[in-house]
N, C-alpha and C positions, 0 to 999 in steps of 0.2 A: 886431315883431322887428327890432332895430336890425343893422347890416352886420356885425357881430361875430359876432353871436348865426348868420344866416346862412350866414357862414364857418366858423364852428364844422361848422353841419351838415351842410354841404357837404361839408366832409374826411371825416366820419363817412360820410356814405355814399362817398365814393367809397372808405373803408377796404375798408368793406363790402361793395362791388364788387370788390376786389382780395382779399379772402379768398376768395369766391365762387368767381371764374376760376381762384386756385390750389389750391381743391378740387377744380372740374372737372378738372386738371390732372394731378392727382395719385391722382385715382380712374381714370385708363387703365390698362389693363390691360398697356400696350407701357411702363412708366414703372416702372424701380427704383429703390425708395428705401433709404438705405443702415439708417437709423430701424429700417421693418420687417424687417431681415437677421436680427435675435434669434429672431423668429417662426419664421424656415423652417427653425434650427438644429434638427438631429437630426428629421427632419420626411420624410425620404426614405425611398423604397422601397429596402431590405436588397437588396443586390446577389446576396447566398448566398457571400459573399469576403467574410470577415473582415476582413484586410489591407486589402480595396481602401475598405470600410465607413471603417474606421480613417480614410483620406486624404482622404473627401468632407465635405465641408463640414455635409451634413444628414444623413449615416452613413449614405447609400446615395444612388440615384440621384435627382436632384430630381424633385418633381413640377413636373406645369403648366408642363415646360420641355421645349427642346432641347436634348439630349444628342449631340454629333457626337462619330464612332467613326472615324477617319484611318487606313484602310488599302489597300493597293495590290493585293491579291492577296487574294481571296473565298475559302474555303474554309479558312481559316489554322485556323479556332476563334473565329473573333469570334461567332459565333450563340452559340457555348455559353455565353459570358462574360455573355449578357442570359438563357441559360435559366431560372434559378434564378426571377429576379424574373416573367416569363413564367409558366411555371409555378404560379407563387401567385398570379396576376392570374387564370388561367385557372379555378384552382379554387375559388374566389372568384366567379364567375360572371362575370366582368370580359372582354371582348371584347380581342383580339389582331390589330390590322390590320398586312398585310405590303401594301407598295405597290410594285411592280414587285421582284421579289428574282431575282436573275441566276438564280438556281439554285431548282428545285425541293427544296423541305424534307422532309425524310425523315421521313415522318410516324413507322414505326416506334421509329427514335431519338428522339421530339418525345413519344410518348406513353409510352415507358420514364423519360424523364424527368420525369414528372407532367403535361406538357401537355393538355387535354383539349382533343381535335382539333374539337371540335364547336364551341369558341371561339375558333376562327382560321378569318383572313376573310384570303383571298388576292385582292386587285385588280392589273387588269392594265390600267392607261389610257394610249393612245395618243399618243404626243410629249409635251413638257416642258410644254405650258400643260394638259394633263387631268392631267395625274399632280401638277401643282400644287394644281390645283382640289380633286382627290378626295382631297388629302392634306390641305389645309387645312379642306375642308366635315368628314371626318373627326373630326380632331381639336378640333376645336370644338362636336362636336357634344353630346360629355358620354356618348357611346355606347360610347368604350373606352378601356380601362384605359391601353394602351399601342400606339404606330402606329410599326412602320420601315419607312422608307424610304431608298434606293438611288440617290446622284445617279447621273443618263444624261450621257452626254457633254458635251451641253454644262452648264458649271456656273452656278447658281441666281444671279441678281442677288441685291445686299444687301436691296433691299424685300422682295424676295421670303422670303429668309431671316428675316427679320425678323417680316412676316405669320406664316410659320408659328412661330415661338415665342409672338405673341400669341395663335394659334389655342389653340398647345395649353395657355398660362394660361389662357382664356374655359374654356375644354371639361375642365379638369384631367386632361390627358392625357400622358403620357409619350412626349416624340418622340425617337426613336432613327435619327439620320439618318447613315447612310457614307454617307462621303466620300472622293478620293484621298490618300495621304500629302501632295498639292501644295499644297494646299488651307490646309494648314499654317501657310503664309506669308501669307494673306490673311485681314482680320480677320472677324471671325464672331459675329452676336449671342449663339449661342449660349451657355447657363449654362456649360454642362461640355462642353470636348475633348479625348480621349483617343485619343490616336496606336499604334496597336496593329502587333507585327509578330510571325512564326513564330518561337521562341528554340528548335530540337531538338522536344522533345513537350511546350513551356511555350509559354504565350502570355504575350510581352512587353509591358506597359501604362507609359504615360509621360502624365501628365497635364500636356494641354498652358495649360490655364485650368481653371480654375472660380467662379463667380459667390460672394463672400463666402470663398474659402477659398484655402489656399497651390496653390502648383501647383509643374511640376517632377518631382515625387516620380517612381520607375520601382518598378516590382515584378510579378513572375511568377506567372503564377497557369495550374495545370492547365487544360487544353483537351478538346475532344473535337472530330476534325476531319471527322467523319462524320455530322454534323444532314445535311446535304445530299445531294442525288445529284448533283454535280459532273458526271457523265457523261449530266446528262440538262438544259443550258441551257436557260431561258426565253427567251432574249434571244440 
C-alpha cells in the first residue's frame, strides 16, 4: 500500500471517528436539536384551555420537560391552571408527585375535579439538596406522569436546573416547577415559562419562552382559588 493509498485511509477513519463522537453527542438526552423540533409539534399534554393549547408550541404542555410557573403569591389559582391535565394523568393510572407544596391541597376540591387521590404522592425532603435529589431520582424514574415542585428560599443553581429537565426527558415526566416572579430576569433551561398573576376572579398568564414556539402572548383563563387549605401551611 503506497503513502496515498494510506492517507486516503487514514482520513477515512478518522471521518469515522468524527461521525462516531458526534452521534454520542447528539444522542444526550441534555442536547436540543432544532432538526427534531417537527417531531414534538402537537406532541403535548392538552392543558384543558383551549386558548392556552392554541399558544404552545406542541398544543399543550410539553412532555419530558420543564415547565416554570413565575408567581409571587401561592394560592392565586395556579394549581387549578395544571388541574385539568393532573386529572387525566391521574385517571389514566399515571402517578402525580407534589414535592415540598407550601400549602396542603384540598383533597375534597382535587377529587370533584377528577383527581384520584390515591395517585398523588405528597414528599416532604428536608433543605434544598434532598428536595433536589427526590425531585430528580423522581422524575427520572419513568414512575410518574407529572412531578411539581416549589423553589425554597434559596434559588436552584443553573446545573441544577438543568439536571432536572434532563431528569425529566430520561423519565418522560412532566416538570412543573414555581418559581418567584424574580426569577424572570435570570435565564432558565427551561422549555416553557409562564409568569402568572391574580386579574379580579381570572388568572392572568404571559408566556415568558417556550422551546420551538412564539412567546409574549398574555391571556385569562378562569381559576379556582380553593384547591388548597391556605389556612393550613406546610412550610
Amino acid at each position: 500500500m503506497n503513502n496515498a493509498e494510506n492517507l486516503l485511509q487514514n482520513n477515512q477513519l478518522a471521518e469515522q471517528s468524527k461521525r462516531q463522537r458526534l452521534n454520542q453527542l447528539l444522542s444526550r438526552p441534555d442536547i436540543w436539536q432544532a432538526a427534531n423540533e417537527h417531531r414534538r409539534q402537537r406532541s403535548g399534554i392538552a392543558t384543558g384551555y383551549s386558548g392556552l393549547d392554541a399558544l404552545l408550541a406542541g398544543r399543550g404542555w410539553p412532555r419530558g420537560a420543564t415547565t416554570e410557573l413565575l408567581v409571587n403569591q401561592s394560592g392565586i389559582g395556579e394549581f387549578s391552571l395544571l388541574l385539568p391535565a393532573l386529572a387525566a394523568m391521574t385517571q389514566r393510572e399515571q402517578m402525580v408527585v407534589l414535592v415540598n407544596p407550601p400549602y396542603i391541597p384540598y383533597a375534597p376540591a382535587l377529587a370533584a375535579a377528577g383527581v384520584r387521590l390515591e395517585k398523588l404522592l405528597i414528599l416532604h425532603p428536608h433543605g434544598q439538596k434532598d428536595a433536589l435529589w427526590a425531585t430528580e431520582q423522581s422524575l427520572q424514574s419513568g414512575c410518574c406522569g407529572a412531578l411539581l415542585s416549589w423553589q425554597g428560599k434559596q434559588a436552584p443553581a443553573d446545573k441544577d436546573l438543568r439536571r432536572l429537565q434532563v431528569a425529566a426527558r430520561e423519565g418522560d415526566c412532566i416538570h412543573f416547577h414555581f418559581r418567584p416572579q424574580s426569577s424572570a430576569a435570570s435565564p432558565s433551561p427551561a422549555s416553557l415559562r409562564l409568569q402568572l398573576h391574580s386579574d379580579g376572579e381570572q388568572l392572568a398568564v404571559q408566556l415568558l419562552k417556550q422551546l420551538g414556539g412564539q412567546s409574549g402572548q398574555r391571556l385569562h383563563l378562569a381559576r379556582s382559588p380553593d384547591l388548597v387549605r391556605r389556612d393550613r401551611p406546610l412550610h
